[in-house]
N, C-alpha and C positions, 0 to 999 in steps of 0.2 A: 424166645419167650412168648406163650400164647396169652392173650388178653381176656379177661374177663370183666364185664361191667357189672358191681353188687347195685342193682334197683334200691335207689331209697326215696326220701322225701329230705324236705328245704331243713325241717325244724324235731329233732326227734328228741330233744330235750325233756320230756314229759313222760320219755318211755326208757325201761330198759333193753339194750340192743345187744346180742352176743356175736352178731355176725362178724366183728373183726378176728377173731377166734379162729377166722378161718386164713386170713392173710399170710400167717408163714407155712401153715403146710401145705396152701396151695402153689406158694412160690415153689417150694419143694418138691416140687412134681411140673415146673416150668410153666405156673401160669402166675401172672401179674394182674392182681385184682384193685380194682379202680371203682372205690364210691359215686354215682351218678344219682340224683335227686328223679323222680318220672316230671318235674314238672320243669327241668330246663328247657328252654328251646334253641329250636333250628340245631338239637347235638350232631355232631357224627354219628351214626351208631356204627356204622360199615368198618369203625379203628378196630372195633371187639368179636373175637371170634363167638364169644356167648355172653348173654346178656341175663342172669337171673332175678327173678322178682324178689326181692327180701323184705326190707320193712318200710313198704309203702303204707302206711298206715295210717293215712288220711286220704285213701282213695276214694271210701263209703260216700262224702258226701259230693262229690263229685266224680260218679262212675265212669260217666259219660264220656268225662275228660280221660280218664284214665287208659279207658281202654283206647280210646285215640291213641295216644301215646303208645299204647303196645300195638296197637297198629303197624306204624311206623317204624317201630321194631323190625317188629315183624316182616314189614318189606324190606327191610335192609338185610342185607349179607349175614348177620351177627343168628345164630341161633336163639330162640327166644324160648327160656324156660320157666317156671312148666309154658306149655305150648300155648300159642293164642286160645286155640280151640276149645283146650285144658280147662284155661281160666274161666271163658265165657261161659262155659257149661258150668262151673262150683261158684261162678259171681253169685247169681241167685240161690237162697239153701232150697228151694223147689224142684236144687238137685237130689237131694234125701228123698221128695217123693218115689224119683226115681231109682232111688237103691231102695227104696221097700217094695217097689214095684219088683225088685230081683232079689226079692227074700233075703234083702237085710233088717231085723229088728230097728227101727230110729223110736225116739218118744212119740207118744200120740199125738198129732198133730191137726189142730184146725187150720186151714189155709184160707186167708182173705184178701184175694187180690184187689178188692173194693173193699176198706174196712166198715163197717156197720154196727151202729149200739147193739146191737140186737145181736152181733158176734158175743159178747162176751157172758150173757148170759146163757149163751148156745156152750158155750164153751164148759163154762159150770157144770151142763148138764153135760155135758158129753164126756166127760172126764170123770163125774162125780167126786168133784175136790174142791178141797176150800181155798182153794192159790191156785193162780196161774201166772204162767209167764209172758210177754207180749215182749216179739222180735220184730223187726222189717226184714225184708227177703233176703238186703242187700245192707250189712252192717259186721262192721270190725269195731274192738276193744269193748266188747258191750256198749255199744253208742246206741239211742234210741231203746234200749229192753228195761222194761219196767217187770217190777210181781207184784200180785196185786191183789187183796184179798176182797170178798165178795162185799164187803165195807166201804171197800177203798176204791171202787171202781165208779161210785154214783157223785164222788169228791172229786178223782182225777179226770173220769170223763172229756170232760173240754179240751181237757188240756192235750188228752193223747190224740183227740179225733183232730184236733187241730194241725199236731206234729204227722197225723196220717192221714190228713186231709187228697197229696197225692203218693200216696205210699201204701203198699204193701205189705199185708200184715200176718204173720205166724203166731198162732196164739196156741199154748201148749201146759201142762199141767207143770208144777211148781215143783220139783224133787227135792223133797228133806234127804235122801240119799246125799247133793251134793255137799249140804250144810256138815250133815254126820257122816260122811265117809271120804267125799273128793269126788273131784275130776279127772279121769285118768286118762292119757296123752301118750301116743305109743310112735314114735317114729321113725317111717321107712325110707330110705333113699336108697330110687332107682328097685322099687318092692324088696329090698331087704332093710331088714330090722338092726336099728342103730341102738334106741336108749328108749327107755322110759320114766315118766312123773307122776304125781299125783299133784294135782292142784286143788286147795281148800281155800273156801274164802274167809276172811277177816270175820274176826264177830260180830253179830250183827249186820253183813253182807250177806250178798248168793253173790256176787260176781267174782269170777277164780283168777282174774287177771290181776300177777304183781301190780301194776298201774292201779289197781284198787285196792291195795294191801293183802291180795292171795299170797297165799303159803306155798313153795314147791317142797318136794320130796323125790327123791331117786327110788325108784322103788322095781321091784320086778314081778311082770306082769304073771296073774295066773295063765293054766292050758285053757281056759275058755275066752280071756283075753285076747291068749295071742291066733283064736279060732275065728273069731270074730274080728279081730282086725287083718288078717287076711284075707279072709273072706270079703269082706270090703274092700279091699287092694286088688285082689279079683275083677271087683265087678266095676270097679271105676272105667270109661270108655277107653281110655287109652294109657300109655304108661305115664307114670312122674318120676320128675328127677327126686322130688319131696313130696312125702305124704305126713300131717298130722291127724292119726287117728283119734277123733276123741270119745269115749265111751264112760257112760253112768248106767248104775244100777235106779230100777224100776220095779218095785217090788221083787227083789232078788233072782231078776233076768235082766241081764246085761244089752245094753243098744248102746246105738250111734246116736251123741247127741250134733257134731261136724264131725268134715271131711276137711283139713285144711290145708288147700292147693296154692294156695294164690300168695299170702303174705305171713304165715303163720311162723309167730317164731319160734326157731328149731332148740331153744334153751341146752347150746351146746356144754353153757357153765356145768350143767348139771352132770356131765356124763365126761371125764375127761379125755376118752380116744373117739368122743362122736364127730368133731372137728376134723380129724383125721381121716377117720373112715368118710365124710362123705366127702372131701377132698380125693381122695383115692375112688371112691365112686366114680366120683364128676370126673375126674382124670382117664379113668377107664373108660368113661361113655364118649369121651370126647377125643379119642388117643385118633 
């Protein structure tokens, strides 16, 4: 029986998890899957032939740590998925500039490696919209992303220059597409297509993550959908064992708003043979 180590954290109690979903069909294909926390210490890793990332999902505020940990991984015998190199490159979303650099549509994006008052009414203007949104480079489950209307900005001010006093700042126009239409979520393992979502937020939110009260749907993607998230599965530098593609409409042209490598969850609930197929994936890349 070959080993597998599922990456999680201490406490996930706050979140919903699908990854055990995977535990009998991978036994069923002769691998023995073993939950491990990134923040144990001094583990073995060298017991697991493969080690994947899943729902670390309190790495954000302590990156630094994190990637240590995949380090260490990474030096040990255990294959590490997606790949060190993988992660480091999608840690930052500064990897988007780089897929528009290779003519992928993403949202307009301001980039503020130094955040500045002076960013957000840059922003304003350069968008020509009355919302915007404000991300850090480096953030899971929507932690630190505020919207903000041109009202709201001379009120919260302090408070966000303060939270990005050393931090990195993406500042991007506000899509009522997600509010009235969703977020849609296309996912590949090993560049082929398993399932797809539609995520909506609660009322009175933008944030499309269940943990906020988002709504999912099963849904099947249109042909420009699945044009565009190939096309991005293309251009990504190397292969994944998992890709979440996410894509919103923008005045009735479709972009990439992530690319999700690292921890994103694969909402196996939703699709009842996607547990299987990327068990069989995984089994086939690892045979």
């Amino acid at each position: 029986m070959h080993k597998v180590a599922i990456l999680t954290t201490d406490n996930l109690e706050a979140f919903f998890v699908y990854d055990r979903l995977l535990t009998a069909p991978l036994k069923s294909l002769g691998w023995e899957s073993t939950e491990v926390s990134w923040r144990v210490k001094n583990h073995n890793w060298d017991q697991y032939d493969v080690v994947v990332v899943r729902s670390t999902w309190d790495y954000q505020a302590h990156y630094q740590e994190f990637l240590a940990c995949l380090q260490v991984i990474d030096n040990s015998s255990a294959v590490l998925c997606n790949s060190m190199s993988l992660i480091e490159w999608n840690i930052s979303k500064r990897y988007l500039k780089e897929l528009e650099d290779k003519g992928i549509p993403i949202i307009p994006t301001l980039w503020a490696d130094e955040l500045h008052e002076q960013d957000f009414a840059a922003a304003f203007a350069k968008f020509d919209c009355d919302e915007i949104v404000i991300k850090p480079y480096v953030s899971a489950n929507a932690d630190g992303t505020y919207r903000l209307t041109r009202a709201a900005v001379s009120k919260q001010l302090p408070m966000i220059m303060q939270e990005y006093k050393q931090r990195s700042a993406m500042i991007q126009p506000f899509l009522t597409s997600i509010i009235e239409q969703g977020e849609y979520s296309l996912f590949y393992f090993n560049s082929q297509y398993s399932h797809a979502i539609c995520k909506q937020p609660a009322k009175g939110d933008f944030r499309v993550q269940e943990e906020h009260g988002g709504q999912l749907t099963s849904m099947q993607p249109s042909n420009a959908m699945f044009a565009l998230a190939e096309q991005t599965i293309e251009a990504l530098p190397e292969d994944a064992l998992y890709a979440r593609v996410d894509i919103v409409s923008l005045n009735a042209e479709l972009m990439i708003i992530e690319v999700e490598l690292i921890e994103p969850s694969l909402y196996f609930n939703m699709d009842e043979s996607s547990a299987a197929f990327f068990a069989k994936v995984f089994a086939n890349k690892f045979a």
